[in-house]
C-alpha positions in Angstrom: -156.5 64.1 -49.6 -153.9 66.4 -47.3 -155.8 68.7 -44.8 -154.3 72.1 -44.4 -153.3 73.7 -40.8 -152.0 77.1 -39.7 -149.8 77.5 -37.5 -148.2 80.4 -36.2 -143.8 80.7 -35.2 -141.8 83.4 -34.4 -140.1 85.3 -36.8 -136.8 83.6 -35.9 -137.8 80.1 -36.3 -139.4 80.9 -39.6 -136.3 82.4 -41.2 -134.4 79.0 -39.8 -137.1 76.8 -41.7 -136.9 78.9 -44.5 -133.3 78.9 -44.8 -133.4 75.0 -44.0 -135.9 74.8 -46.3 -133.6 76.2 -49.6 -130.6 74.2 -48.5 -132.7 71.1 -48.6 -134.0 71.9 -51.8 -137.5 71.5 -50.7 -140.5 74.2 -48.8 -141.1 74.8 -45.2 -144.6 73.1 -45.4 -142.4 70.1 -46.5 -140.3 70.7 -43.6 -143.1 71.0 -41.1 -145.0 68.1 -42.7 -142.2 65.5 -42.2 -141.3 66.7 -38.5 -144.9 66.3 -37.9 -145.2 62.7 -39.3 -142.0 61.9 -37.8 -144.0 62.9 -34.0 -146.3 60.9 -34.5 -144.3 57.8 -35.9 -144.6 54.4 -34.3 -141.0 53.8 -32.1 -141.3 50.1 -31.9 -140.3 50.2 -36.2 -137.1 52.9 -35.2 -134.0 50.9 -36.7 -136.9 47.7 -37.9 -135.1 48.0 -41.6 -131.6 47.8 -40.0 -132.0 44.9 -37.6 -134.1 43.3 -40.6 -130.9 43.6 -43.0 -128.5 42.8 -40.5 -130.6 39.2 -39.7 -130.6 38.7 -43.5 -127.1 39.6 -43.9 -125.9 37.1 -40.5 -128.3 34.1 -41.6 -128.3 34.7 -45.4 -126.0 31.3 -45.8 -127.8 29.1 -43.5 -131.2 29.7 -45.5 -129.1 29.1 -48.8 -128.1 25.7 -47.3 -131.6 24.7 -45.8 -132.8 25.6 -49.1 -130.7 25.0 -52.2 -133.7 25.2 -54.4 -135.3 28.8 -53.1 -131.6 30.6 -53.1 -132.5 33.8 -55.0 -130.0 35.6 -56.7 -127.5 37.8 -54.6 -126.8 41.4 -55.6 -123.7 40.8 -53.7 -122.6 37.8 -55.8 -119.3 38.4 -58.2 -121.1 39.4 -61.7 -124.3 40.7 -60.0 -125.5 44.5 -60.3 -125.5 46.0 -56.9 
């Protein structure tokens, strides 16, 4: 269930959302909504997905080798679908 709030801008900064809003094919509530979830976003998970996938990518073999049995298939392997 989304709650609705008013807010109030000068006419300046709503004809930069708007036009923002059209070249990013999507609405100025859209706009608003995703700067406002991004404020309130925990910073500790900032870059968590990249230093995830860069420890999979660096230790990747070693987990192969410690477990020959549990190797899942790679995307990256020659024949595999990216």
């Amino acid at each position: 269930m989304s709650k609705s709030v008013t807010i109030r801008v000068e006419d300046q900064l709503h004809a930069l959302l708007k036009e923002r809003a059209e070249a990013e094919g999507t609405t100025v509530t859209a706009l608003i909504a995703q700067a406002a979830h991004d404020a309130v976003r925990d910073p500790r998970l900032e870059g968590a997905a990249d230093v995830f996938r860069a420890f999979i990518n660096d230790n990747a073999d070693a987990f192969d080798a410690a477990f020959p049995d549990d190797t899942p298939a790679r995307l990256d392997a020659p024949g595999q679908a990216a």
